[in-house]
PyMOL Python script that loads the backbone (N, CA, C, O; Angstrom):
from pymol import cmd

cmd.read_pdbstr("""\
ATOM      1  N   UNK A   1       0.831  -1.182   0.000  1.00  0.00           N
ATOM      2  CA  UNK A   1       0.000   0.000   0.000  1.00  0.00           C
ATOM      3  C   UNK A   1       0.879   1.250   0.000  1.00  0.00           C
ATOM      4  O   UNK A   1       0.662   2.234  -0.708  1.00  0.00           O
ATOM      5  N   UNK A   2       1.813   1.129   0.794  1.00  0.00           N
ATOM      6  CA  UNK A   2       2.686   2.069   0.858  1.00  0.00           C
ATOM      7  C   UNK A   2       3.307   2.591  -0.304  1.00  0.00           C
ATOM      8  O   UNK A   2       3.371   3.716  -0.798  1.00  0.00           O
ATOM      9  N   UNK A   3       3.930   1.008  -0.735  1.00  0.00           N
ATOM     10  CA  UNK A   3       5.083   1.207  -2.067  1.00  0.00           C
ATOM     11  C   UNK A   3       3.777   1.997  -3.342  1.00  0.00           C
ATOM     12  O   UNK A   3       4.058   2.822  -4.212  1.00  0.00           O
ATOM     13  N   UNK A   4       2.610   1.502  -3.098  1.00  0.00           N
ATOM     14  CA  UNK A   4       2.025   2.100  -4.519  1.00  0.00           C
ATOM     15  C   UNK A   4       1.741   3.372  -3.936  1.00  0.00           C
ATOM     16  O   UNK A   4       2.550   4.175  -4.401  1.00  0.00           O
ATOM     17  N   UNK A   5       1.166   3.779  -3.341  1.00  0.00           N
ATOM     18  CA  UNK A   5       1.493   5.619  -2.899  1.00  0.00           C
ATOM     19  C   UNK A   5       2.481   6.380  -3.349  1.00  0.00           C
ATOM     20  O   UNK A   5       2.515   7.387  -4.057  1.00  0.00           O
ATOM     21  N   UNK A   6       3.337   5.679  -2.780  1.00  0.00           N
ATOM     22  CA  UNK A   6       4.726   6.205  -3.040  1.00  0.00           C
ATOM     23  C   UNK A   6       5.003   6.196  -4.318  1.00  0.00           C
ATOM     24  O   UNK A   6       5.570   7.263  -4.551  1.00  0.00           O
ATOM     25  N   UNK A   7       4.872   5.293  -5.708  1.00  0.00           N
ATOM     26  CA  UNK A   7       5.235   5.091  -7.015  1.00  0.00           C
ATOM     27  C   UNK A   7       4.229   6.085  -7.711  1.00  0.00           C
ATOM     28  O   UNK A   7       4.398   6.970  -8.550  1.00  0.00           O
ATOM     29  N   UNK A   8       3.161   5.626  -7.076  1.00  0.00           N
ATOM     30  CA  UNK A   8       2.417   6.842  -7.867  1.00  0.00           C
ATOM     31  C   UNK A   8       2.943   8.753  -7.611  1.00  0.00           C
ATOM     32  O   UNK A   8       3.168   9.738  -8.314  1.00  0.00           O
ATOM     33  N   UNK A   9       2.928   8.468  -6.511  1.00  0.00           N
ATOM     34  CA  UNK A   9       3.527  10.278  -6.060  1.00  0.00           C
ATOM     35  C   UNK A   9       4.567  10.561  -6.930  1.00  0.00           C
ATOM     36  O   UNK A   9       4.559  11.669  -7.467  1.00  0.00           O
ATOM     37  N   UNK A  10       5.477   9.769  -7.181  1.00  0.00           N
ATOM     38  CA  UNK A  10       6.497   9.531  -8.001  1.00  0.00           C
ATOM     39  C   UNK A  10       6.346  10.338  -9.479  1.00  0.00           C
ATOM     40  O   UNK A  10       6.932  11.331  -9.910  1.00  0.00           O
ATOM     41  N   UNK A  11       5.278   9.457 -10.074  1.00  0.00           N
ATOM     42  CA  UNK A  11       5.190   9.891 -11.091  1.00  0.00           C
ATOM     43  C   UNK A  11       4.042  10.813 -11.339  1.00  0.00           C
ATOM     44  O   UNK A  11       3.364  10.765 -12.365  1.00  0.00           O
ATOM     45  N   UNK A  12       3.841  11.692 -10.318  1.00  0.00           N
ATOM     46  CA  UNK A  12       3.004  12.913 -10.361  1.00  0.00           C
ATOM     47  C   UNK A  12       1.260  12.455  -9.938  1.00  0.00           C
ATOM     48  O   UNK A  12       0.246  13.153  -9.968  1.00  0.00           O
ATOM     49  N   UNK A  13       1.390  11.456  -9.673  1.00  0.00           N
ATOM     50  CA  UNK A  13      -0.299  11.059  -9.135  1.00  0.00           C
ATOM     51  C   UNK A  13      -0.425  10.885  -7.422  1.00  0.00           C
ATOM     52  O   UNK A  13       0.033  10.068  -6.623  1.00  0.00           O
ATOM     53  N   UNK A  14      -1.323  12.137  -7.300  1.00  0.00           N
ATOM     54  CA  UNK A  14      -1.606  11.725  -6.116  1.00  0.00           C
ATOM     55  C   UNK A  14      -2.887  11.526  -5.982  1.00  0.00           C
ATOM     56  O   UNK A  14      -3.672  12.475  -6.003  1.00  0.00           O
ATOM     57  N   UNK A  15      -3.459   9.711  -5.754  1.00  0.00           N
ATOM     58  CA  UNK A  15      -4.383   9.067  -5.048  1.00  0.00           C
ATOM     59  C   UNK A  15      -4.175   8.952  -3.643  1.00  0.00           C
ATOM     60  O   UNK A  15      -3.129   9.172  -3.033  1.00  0.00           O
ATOM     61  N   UNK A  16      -6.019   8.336  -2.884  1.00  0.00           N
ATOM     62  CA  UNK A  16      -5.595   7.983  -1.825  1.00  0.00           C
ATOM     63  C   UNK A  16      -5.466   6.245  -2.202  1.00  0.00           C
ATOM     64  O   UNK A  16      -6.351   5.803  -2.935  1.00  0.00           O
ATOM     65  N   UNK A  17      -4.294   5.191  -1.671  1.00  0.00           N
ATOM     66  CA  UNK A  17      -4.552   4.203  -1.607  1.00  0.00           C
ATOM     67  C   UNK A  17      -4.801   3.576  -0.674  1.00  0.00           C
ATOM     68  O   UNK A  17      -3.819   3.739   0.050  1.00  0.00           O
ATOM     69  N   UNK A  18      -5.664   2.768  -0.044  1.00  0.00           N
ATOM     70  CA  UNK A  18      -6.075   2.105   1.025  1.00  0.00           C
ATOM     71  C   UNK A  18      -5.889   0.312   0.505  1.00  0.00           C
ATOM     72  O   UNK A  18      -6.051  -0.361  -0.513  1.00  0.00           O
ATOM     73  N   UNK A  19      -5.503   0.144   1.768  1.00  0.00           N
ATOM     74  CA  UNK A  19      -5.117  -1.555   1.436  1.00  0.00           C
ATOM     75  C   UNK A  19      -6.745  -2.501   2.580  1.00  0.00           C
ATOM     76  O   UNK A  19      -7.323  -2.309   3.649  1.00  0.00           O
ATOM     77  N   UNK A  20      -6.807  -3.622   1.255  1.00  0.00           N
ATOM     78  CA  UNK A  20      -7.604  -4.470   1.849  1.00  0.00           C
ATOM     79  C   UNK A  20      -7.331  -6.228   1.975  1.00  0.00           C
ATOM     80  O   UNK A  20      -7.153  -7.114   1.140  1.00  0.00           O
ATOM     81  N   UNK A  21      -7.386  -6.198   3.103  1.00  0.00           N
ATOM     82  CA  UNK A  21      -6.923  -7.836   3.602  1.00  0.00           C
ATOM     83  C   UNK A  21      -8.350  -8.798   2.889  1.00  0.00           C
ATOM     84  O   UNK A  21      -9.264  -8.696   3.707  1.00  0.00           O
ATOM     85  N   UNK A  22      -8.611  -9.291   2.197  1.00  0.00           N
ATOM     86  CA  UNK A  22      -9.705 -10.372   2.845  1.00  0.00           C
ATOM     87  C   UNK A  22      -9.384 -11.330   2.257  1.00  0.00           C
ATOM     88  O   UNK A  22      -8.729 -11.536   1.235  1.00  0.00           O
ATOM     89  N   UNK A  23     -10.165 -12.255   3.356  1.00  0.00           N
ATOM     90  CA  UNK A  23     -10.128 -14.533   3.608  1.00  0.00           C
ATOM     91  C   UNK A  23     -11.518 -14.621   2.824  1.00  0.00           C
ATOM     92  O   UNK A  23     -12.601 -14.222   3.253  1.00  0.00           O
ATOM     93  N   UNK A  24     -11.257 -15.257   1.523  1.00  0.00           N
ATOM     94  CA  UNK A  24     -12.059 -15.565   0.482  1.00  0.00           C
ATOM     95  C   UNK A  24     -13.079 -16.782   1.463  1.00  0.00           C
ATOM     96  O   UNK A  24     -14.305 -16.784   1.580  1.00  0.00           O
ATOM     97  N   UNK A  25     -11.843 -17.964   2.206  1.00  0.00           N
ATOM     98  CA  UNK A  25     -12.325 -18.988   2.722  1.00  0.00           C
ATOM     99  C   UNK A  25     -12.436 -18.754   4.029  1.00  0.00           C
ATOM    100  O   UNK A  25     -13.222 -19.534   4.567  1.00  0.00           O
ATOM    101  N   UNK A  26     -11.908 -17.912   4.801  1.00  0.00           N
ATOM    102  CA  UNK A  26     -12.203 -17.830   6.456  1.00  0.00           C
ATOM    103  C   UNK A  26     -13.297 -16.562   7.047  1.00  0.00           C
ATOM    104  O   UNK A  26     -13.923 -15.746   6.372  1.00  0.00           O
ATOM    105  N   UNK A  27     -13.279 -16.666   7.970  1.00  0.00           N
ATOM    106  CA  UNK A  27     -14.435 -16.078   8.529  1.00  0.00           C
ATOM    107  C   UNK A  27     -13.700 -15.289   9.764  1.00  0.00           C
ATOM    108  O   UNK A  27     -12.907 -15.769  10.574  1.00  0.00           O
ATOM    109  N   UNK A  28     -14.099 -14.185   9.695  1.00  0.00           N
ATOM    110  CA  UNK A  28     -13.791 -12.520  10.516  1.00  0.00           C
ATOM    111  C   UNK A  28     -14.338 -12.665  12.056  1.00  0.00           C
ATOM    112  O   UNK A  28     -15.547 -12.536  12.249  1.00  0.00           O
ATOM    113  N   UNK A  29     -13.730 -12.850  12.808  1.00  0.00           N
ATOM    114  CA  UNK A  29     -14.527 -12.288  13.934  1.00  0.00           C
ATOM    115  C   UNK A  29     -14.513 -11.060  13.934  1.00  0.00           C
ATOM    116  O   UNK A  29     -13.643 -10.250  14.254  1.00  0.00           O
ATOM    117  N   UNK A  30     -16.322 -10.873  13.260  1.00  0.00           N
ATOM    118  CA  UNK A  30     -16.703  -9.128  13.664  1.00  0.00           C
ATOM    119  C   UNK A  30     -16.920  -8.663  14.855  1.00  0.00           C
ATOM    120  O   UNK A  30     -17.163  -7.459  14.927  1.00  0.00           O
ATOM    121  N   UNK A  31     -16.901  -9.342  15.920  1.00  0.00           N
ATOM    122  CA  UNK A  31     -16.821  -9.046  17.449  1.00  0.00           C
ATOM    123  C   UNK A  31     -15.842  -8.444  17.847  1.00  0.00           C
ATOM    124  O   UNK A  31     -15.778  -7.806  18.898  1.00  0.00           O
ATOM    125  N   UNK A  32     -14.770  -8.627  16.843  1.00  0.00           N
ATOM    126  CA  UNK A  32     -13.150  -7.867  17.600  1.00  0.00           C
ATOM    127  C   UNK A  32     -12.748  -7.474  16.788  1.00  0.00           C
ATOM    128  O   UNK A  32     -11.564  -7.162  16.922  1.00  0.00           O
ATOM    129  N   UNK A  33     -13.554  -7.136  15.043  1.00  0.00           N
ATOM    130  CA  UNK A  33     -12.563  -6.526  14.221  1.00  0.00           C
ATOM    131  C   UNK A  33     -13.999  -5.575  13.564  1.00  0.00           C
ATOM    132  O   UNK A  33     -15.127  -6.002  13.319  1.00  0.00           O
ATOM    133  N   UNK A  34     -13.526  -4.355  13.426  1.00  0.00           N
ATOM    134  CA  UNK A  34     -14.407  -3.520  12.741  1.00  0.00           C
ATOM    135  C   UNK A  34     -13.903  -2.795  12.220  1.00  0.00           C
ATOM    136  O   UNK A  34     -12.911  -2.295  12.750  1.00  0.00           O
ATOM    137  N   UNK A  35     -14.246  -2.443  11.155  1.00  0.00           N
ATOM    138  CA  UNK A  35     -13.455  -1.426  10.455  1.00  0.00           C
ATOM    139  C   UNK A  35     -11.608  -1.938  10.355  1.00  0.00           C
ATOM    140  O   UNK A  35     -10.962  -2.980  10.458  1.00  0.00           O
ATOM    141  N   UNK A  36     -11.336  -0.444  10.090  1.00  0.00           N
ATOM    142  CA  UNK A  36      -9.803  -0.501   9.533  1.00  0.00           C
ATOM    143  C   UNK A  36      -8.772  -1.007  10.719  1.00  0.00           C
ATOM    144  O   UNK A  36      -8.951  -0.699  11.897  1.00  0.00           O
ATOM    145  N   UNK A  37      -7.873  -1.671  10.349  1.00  0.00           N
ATOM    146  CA  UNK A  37      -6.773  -1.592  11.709  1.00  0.00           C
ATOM    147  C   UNK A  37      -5.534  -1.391  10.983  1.00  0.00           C
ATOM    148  O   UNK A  37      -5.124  -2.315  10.279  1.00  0.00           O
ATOM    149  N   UNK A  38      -4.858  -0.262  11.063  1.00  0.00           N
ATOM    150  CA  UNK A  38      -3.784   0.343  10.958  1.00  0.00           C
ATOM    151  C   UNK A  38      -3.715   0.813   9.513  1.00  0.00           C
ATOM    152  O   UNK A  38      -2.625   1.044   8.989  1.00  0.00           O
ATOM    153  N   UNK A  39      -4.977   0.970   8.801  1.00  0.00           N
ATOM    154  CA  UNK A  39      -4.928   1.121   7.384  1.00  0.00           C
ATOM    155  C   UNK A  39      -5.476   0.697   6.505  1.00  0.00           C
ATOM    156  O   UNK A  39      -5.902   1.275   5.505  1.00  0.00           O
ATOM    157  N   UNK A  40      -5.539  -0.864   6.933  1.00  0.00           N
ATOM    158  CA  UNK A  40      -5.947  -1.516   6.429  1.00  0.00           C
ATOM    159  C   UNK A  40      -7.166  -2.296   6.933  1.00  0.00           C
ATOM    160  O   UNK A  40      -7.236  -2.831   8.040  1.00  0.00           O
ATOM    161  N   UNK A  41      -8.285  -2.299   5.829  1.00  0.00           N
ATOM    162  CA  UNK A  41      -9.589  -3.247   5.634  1.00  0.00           C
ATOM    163  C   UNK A  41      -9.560  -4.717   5.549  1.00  0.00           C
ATOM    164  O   UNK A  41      -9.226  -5.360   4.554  1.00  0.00           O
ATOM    165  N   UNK A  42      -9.969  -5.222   6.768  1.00  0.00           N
ATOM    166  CA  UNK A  42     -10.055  -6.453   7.211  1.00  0.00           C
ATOM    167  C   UNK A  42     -11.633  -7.113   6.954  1.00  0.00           C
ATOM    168  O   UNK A  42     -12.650  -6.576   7.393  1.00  0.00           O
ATOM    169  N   UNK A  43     -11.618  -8.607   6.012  1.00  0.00           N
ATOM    170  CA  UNK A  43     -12.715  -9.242   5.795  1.00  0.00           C
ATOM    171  C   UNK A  43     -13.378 -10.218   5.622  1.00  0.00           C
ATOM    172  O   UNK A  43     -12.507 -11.081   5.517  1.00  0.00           O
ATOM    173  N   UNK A  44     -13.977 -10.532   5.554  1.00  0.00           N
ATOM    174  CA  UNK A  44     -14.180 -11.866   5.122  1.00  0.00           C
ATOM    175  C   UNK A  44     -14.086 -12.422   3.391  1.00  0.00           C
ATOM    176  O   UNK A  44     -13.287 -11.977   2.568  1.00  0.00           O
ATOM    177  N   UNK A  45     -15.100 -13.468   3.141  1.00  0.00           N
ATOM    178  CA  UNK A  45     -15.361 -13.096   1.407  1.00  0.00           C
ATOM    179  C   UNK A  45     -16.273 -12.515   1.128  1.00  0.00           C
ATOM    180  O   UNK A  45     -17.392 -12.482   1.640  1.00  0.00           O
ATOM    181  N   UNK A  46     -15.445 -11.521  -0.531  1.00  0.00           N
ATOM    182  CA  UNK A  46     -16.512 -10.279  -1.129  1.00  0.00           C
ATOM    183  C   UNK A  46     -16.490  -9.272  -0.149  1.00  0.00           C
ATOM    184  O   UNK A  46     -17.432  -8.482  -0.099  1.00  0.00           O
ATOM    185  N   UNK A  47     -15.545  -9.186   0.642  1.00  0.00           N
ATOM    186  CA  UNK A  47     -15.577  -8.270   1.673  1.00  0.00           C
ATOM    187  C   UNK A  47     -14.597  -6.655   0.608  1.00  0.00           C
ATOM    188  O   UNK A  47     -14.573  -5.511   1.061  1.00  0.00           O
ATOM    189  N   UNK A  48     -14.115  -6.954  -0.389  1.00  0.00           N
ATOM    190  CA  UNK A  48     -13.637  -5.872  -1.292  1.00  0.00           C
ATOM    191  C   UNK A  48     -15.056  -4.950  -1.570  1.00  0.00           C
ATOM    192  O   UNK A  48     -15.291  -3.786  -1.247  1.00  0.00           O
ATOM    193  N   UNK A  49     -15.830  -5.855  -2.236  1.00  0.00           N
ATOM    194  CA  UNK A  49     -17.254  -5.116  -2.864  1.00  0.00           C
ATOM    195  C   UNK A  49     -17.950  -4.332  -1.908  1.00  0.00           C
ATOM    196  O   UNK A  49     -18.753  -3.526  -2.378  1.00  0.00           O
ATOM    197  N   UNK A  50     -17.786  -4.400  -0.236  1.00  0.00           N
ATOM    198  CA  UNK A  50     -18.282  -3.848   0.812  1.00  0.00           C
ATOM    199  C   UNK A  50     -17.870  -2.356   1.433  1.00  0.00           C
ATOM    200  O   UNK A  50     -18.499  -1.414   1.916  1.00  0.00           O
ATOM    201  N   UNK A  51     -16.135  -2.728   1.088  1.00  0.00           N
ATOM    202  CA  UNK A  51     -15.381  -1.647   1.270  1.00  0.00           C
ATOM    203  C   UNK A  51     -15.382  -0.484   0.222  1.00  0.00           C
ATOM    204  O   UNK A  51     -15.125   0.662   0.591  1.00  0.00           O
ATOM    205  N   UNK A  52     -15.779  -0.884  -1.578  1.00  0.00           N
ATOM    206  CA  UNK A  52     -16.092   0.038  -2.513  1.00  0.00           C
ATOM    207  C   UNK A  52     -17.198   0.266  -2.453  1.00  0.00           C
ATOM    208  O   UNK A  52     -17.106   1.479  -2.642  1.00  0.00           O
ATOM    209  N   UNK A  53     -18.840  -0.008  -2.272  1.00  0.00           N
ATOM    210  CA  UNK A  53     -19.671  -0.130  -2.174  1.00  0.00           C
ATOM    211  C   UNK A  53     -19.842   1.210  -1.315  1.00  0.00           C
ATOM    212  O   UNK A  53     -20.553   2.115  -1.751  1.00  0.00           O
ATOM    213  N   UNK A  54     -18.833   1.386   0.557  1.00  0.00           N
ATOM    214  CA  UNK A  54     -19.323   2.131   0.844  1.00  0.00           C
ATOM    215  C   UNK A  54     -18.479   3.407   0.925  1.00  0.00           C
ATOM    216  O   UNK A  54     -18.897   4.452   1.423  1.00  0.00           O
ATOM    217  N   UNK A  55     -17.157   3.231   0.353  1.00  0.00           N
ATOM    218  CA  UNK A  55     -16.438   4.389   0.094  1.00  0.00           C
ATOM    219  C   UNK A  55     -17.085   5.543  -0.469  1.00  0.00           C
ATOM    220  O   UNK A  55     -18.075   5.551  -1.202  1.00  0.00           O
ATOM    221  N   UNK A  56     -16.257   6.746   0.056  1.00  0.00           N
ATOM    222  CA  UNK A  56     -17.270   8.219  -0.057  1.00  0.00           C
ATOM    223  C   UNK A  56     -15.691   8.250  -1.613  1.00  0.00           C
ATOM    224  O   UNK A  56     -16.325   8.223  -2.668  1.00  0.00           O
ATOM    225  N   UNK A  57     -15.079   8.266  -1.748  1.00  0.00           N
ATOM    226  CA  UNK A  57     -13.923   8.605  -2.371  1.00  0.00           C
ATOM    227  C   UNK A  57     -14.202   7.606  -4.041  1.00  0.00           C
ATOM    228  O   UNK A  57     -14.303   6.379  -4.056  1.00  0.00           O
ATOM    229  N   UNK A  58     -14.270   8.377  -5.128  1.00  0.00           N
ATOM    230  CA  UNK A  58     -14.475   7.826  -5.998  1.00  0.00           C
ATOM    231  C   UNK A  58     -13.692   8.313  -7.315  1.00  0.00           C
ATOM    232  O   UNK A  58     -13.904   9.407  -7.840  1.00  0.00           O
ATOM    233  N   UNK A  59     -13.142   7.756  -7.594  1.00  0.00           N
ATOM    234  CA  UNK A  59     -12.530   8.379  -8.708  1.00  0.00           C
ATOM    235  C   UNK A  59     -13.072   8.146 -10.249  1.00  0.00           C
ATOM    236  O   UNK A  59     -13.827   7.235 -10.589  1.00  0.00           O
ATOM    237  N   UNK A  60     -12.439   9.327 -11.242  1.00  0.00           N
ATOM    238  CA  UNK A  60     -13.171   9.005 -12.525  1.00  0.00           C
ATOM    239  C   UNK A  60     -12.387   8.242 -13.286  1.00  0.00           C
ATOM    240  O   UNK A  60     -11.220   7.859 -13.197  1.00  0.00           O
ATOM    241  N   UNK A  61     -13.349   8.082 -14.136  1.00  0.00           N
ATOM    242  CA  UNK A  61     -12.966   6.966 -15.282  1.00  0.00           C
ATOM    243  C   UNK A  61     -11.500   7.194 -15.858  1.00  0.00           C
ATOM    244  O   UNK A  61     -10.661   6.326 -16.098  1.00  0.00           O
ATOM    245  N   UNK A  62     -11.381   8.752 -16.041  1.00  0.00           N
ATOM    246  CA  UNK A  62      -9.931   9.162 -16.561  1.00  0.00           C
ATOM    247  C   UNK A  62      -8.993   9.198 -15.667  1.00  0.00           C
ATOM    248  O   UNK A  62      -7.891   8.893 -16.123  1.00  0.00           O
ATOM    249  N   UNK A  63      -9.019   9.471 -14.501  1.00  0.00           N
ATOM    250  CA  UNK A  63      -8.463   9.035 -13.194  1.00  0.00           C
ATOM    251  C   UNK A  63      -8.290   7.299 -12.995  1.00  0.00           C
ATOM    252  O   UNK A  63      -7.356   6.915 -12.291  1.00  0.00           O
ATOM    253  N   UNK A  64      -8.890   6.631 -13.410  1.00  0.00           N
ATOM    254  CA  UNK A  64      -8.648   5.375 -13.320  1.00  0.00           C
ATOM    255  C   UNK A  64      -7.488   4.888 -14.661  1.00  0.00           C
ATOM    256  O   UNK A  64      -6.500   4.222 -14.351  1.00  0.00           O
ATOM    257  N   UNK A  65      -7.660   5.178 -15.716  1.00  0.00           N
ATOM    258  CA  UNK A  65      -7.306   5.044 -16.597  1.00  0.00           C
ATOM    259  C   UNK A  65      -6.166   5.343 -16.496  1.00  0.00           C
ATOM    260  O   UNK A  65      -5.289   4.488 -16.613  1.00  0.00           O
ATOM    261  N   UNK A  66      -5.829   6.909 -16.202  1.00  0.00           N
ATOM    262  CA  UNK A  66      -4.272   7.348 -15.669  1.00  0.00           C
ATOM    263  C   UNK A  66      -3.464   6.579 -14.704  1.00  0.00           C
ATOM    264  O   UNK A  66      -2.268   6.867 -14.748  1.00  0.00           O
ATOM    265  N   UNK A  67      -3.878   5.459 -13.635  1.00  0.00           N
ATOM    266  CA  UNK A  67      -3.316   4.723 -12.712  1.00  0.00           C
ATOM    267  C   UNK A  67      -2.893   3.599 -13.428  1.00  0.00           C
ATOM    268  O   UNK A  67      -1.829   3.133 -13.020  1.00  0.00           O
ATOM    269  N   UNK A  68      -3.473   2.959 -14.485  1.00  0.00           N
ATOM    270  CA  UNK A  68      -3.450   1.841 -15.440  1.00  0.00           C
ATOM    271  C   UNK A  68      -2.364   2.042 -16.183  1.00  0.00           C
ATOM    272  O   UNK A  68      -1.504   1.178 -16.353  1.00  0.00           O
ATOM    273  N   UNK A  69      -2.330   3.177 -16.666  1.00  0.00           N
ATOM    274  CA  UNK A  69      -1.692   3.319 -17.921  1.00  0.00           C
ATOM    275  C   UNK A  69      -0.226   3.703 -17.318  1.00  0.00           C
ATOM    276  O   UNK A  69       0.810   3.624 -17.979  1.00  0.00           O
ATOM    277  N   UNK A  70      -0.298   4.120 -15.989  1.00  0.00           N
ATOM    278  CA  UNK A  70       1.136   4.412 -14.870  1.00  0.00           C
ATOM    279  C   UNK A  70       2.033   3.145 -14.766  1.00  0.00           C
ATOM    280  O   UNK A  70       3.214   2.946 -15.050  1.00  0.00           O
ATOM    281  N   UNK A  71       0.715   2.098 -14.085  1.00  0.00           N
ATOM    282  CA  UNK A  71       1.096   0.965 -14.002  1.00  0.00           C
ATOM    283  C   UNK A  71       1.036  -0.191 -14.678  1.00  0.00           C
ATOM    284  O   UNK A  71       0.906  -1.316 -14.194  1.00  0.00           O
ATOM    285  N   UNK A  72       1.161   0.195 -16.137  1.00  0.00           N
ATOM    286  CA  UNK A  72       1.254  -0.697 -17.120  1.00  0.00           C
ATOM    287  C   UNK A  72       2.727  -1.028 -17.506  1.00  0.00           C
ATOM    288  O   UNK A  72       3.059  -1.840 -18.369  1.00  0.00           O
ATOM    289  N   UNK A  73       3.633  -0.203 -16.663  1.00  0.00           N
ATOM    290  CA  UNK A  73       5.202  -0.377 -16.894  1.00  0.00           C
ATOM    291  C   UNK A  73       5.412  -1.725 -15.941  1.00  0.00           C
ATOM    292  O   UNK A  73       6.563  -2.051 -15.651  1.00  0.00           O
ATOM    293  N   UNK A  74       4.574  -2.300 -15.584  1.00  0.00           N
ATOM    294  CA  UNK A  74       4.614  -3.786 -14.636  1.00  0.00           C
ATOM    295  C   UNK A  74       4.467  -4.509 -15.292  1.00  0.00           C
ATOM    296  O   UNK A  74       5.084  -5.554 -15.082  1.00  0.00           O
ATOM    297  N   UNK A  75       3.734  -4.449 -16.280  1.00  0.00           N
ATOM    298  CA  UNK A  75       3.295  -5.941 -17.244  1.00  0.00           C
ATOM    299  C   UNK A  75       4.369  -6.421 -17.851  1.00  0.00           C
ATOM    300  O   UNK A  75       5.196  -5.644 -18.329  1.00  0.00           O
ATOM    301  N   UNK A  76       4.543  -7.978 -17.939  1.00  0.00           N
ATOM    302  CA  UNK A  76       5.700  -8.357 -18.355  1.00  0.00           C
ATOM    303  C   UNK A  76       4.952  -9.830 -19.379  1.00  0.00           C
ATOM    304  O   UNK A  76       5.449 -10.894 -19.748  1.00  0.00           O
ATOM    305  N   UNK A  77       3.602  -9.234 -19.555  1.00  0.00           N
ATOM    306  CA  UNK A  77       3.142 -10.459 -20.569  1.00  0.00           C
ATOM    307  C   UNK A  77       3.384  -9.918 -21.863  1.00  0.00           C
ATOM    308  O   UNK A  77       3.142 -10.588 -22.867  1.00  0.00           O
TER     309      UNK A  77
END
""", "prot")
cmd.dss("prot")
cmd.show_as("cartoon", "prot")
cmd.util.cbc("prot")
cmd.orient("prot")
């Protein structure tokens, strides 16, 4: 989460990035975990779609596109 902040700032983009943990196959105790812990979104499964779903922070299509096209210097297919 860090390193992509940082790469992006790099090359003149500043997003916010937020990192998300989730157990496709395990199960959360929501009794002791809510919300973020230290940054990061903790979940169960489909617990991604929960965290975009209720994000206030949305970026546009050309804003998305610009992160892609940043990090298209990764592809090595």
């Amino acid at each position: 989460m860090n390193w992509l902040s940082n790469f992006l700032k790099s090359k003149g983009l500043n997003f916010p990035v937020t990192g998300i943990l989730e157990f496709p196959y395990g199960k959360v105790d929501i009794d002791s975990i809510h919300g973020k812990i230290d940054n990061v979104w903790v979940g169960g499964s489909r617990f991604h779609e929960y965290v975009i779903n209720k994000s206030q922070q949305n970026l546009l299509p050309e804003q998305i596109n610009l992160i892609v096209d940043t990090l298209k210097i990764f592809n090595t297919v």
